[in-house]
N, C-alpha and C positions, 0 to 999 in steps of 0.2 A: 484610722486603722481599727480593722474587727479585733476582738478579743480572743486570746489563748485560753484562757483559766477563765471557767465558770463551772455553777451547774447548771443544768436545763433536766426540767421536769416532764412527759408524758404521759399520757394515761391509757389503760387499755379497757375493754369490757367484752365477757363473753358473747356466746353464743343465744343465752339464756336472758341476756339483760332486756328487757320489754322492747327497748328501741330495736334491738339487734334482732329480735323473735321478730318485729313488723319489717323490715328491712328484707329476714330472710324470705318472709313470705311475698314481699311485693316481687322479689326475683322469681322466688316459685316460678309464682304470675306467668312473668315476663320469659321465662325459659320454657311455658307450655305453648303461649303462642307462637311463639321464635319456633320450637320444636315442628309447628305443625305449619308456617307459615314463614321461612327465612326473614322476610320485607317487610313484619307484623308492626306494625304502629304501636307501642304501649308506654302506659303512663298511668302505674297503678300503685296506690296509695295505702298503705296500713295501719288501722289505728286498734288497739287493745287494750282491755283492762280487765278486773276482774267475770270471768265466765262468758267474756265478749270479744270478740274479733270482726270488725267492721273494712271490709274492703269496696275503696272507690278509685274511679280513672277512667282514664278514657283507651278503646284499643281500636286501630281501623287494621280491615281484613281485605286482603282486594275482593274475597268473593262476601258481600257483607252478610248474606243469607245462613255463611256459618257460624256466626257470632254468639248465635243462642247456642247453638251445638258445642260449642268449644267452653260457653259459660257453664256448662252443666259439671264439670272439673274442678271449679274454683274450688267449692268447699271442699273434697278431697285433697287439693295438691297442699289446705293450709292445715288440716287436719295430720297429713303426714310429716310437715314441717315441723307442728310445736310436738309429735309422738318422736321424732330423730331428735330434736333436742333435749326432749326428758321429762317435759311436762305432766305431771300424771297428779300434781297437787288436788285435793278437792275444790275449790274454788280456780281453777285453772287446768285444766285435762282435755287432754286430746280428742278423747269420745266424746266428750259432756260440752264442751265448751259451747255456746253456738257464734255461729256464723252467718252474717249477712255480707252478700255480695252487691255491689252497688254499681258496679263495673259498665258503662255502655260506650255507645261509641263516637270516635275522635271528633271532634270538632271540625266540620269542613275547610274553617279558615283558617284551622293552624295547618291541614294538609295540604291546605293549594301553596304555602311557603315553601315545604318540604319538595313539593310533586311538581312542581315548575319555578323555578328560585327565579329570583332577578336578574342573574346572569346568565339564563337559558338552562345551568345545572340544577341539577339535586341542591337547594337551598338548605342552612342551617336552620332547625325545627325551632331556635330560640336564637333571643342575642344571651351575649355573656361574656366572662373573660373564665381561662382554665388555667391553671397552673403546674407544670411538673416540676420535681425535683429529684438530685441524684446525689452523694456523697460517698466519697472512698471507707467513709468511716465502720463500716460493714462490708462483709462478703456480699452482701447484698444490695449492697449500694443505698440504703436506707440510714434514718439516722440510727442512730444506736437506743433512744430513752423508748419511742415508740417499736424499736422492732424486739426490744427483748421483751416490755411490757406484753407485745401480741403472745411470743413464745412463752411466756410462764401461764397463760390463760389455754394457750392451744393444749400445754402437754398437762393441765389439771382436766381437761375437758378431757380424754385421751383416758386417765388414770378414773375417771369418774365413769365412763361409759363401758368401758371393758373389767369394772367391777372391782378394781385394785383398791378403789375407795367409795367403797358404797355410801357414805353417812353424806358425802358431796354431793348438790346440788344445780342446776344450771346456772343459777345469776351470778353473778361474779363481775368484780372490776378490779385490774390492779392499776399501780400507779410506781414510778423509778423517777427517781431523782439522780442524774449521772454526772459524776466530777470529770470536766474536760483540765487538761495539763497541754498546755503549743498545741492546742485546737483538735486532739484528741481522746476519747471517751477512756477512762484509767480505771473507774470504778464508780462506788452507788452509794453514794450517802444517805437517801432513804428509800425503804421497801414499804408500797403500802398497799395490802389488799384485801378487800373484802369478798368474802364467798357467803354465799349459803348454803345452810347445812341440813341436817335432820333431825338432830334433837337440841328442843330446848335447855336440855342438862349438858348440852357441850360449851366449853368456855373456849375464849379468844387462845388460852394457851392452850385447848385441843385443838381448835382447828391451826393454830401455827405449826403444832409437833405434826401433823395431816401433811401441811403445806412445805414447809421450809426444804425438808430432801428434793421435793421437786421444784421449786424455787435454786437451789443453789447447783441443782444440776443443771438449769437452763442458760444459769449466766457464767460470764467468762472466766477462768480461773483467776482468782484474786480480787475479785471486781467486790468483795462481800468482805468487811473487814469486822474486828473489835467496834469500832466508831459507827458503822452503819446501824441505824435505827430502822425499827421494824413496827411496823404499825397492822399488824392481824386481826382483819372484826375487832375494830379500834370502838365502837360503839355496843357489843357483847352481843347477844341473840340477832340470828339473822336466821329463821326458819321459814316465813313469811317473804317469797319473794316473787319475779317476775310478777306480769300485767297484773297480778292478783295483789303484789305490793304496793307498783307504783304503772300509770298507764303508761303506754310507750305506741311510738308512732314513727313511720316510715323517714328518714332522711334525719336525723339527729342529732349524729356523729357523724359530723361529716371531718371533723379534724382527728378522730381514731381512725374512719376510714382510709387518712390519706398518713401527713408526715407528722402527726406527733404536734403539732402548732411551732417545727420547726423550717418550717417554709409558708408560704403562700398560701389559703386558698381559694375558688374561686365563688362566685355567688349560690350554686346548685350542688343539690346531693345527687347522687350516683345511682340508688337503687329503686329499682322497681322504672326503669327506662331503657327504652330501644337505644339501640345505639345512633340513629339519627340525632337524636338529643346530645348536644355539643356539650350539652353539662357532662357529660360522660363520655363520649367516646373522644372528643379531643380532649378532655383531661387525662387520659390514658395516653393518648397522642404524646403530649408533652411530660409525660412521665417517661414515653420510650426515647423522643429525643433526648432527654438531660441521661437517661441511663446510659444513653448510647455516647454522649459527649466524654462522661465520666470515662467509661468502659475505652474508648479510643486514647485515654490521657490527654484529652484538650484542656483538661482541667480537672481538679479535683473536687469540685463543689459544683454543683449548676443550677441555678432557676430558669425555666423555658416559662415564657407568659404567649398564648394563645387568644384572639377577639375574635368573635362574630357578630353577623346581623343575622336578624332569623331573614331565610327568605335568600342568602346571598350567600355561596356556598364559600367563597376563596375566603381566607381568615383576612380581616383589618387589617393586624398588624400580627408581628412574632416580634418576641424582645428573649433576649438571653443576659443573665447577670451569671460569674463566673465567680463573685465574693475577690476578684484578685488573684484567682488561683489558676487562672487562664494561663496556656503555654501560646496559645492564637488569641487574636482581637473578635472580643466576643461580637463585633459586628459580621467577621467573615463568617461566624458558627452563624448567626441568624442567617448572611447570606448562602450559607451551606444544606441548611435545613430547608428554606425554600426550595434548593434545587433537587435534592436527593428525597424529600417524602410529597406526596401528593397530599397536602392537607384539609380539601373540601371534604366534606360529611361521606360523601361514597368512596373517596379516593382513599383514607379514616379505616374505613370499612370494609374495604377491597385487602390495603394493607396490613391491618392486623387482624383479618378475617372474623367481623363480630359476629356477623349474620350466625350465629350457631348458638343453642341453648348452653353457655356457659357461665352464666352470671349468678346461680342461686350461691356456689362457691366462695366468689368472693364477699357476700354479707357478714361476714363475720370475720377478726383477726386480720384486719387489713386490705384495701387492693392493690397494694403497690411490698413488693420487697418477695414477692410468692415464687416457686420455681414454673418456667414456661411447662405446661402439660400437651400430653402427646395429641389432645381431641380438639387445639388450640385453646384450652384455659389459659390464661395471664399469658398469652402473646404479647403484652406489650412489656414484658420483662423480659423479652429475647435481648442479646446485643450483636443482632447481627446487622446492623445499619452502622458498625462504629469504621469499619475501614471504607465504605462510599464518603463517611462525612470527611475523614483524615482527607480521601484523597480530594474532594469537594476544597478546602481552604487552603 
């Protein structure tokens, strides 16, 4: 029997934190050729540190003659990336930084997997296993330690850029510790976050008196008691931060990006890839089936497990685990889900429409728990697959 009463810990990291800065940029990347080219092949890589941004990967063009013409971009699209996030430190600034692009193109033998699979279709660009998950435990169907961790980062990033708190700086990570009571989030036994700031004369109890209003307006009423501990720039001076602190490099966080380390995940990170890449777009996949499982009441907890071969587009296998919380036998949901989503890499991509520059979005504050956007952003938070699956089992 799973347990009722515990706590479970999350952790979040801004926009600003070095990994999160190469993440945002390999999507740039990935949302310029997308832009210019729907079908664009990429797989491009971020590495930073002090006064340096190095971008490698591969990208296939069907016309390959524009490859040079479209690389002429790069260093502008990373240049406007770390100038949105706030970068403007002297060892770290947007104008000054420099840039090398390393970027060329795809490897013939990972596209003839892709461009003629083993089953005649669109083949999977890799093997892998993906993981989604979905829980009642939020409006958002997210767990609760990671999705409020995101929201106290999103609304200090918010309160920093429109000038409310100027001495606030881009890097930042928090972290919640959340008291579950019969297997639901009650409250937050510890608050722990680190930002950086602007001046070396500010102390840990400045930036808490900065932080805490918006900190306790993000989380739920009550959830913040006497007993909860607060851990604010627990280590004192943090003026010194991003690539110029510490390096940071493409794919990182791959457990911020998804549930908090309160589910699964699967071998690959997320950004800076076409959606042909199963590490991403059916990890999305199976984030939209468990949302849609949850959202229909087949259960209140889900894990959807996803396999491929690179080269073979139909998935191995599908596995659904429900924690016990199942109203149907989680074998008819996997036999559900077979029949109502088309899960080869185009069928993927057909259905939750990737082909379209929407990824630089999600590098930062999670990709899973986001509202669906009108341009198809976070399409695979839709739940509108949940009455095909009810009537499917």
């Amino acid at each position: 029997m799973s347990r009722k009463s515990y706590i479970f810990t999350s952790e979040s990291v801004s926009e600003g934190h070095p990994d999160k800065v190469c993440d945002r940029i390999s999507d740039a990347v990935l949302d310029a050729f997308i832009a210019e080219e729907p079908e664009a092949r990429v797989a491009a890589e971020t590495f930073a540190t002090t006064n340096r941004v190095v971008i490698g990967g591969e990208v296939g063009l069907s016309d390959k003659t524009k490859l040079n013409q479209y690389m002429e971009q790069i260093e502008d699209i990373a240049r406007a990336c770390i100038k949105d996030i706030g970068y403007e430190q002297d060892k770290f600034h947007h104008e000054t930084v420099e840039i090398t692009n390393l970027l060329h193109e795809q490897s013939a033998h990972i596209a003839q997997g892709v461009d003629s699979g083993a089953d005649k279709d669109e083949g999977a660009g890799d093997q892998g296993i993906m993981f989604g998950y979905a829980t009642d435990e939020t409006a958002e169907l997210m767990p609760a330690p990671v999705h409020y961790a995101h929201a106290i980062l999103r609304r200090l990033a918010e309160v920093r850029k429109d000038g409310t708190e100027p001495t606030l700086r881009p890097d930042a990570k928090s972290q919640l510790s959340v008291r579950y009571e019969n297997g639901k989030p009650v409250g937050v036994t510890s608050i722990v976050l680190s930002t950086q700031h602007a001046e070396a004369s500010q102390t840990s109890r400045d930036i808490r008196d900065i932080v805490e209003p918006y900190i306790r307006e993000v989380l739920p009423e009550g959830w913040i008691s006497a007993e909860t501990e607060w851990w604010v720039n627990p280590t004192g001076t943090f003026v010194i931060g991003g690539p110029d602190g510490d390096a940071g490099l493409t794919g990182r966080k791959i457990i911020v990006d998804t549930y908090g380390g309160a589910a699964p995940h699967g071998g690959g990170a997320f950004s800076g890839k076409d959606p042909t890449k199963v590490d991403r777009s059916a990890a999305y996949a199976a984030r939209y089936l468990a949302k849609n499982v949850v959202a229909a009441g087949m259960a209140s907890k889900c894990t959807i497990q996803l396999s491929y071969a690179i080269g073979v587009s139909k998935p191995l296998s599908i596995y659904c685990d429900t924690f016990g919380t199942a109203q149907v036998d989680p074998e008819a949901i996997e036999q559900a889900i077979a029949q109502v989503m088309d899960l080869t890499p185009r069928g993927i991509r057909n259905h939750l429409q990737l082909n379209k520059p929407i990824y630089q979005r999600t590098a930062a504050y999670g990709h899973f728990g986001r509202a669906p956007e009108a341009d198809g952003g976070f399409s695979w938070e839709r739940t509108d697959l949940a009455t095909a699956l009810k009537a499917a089992v």
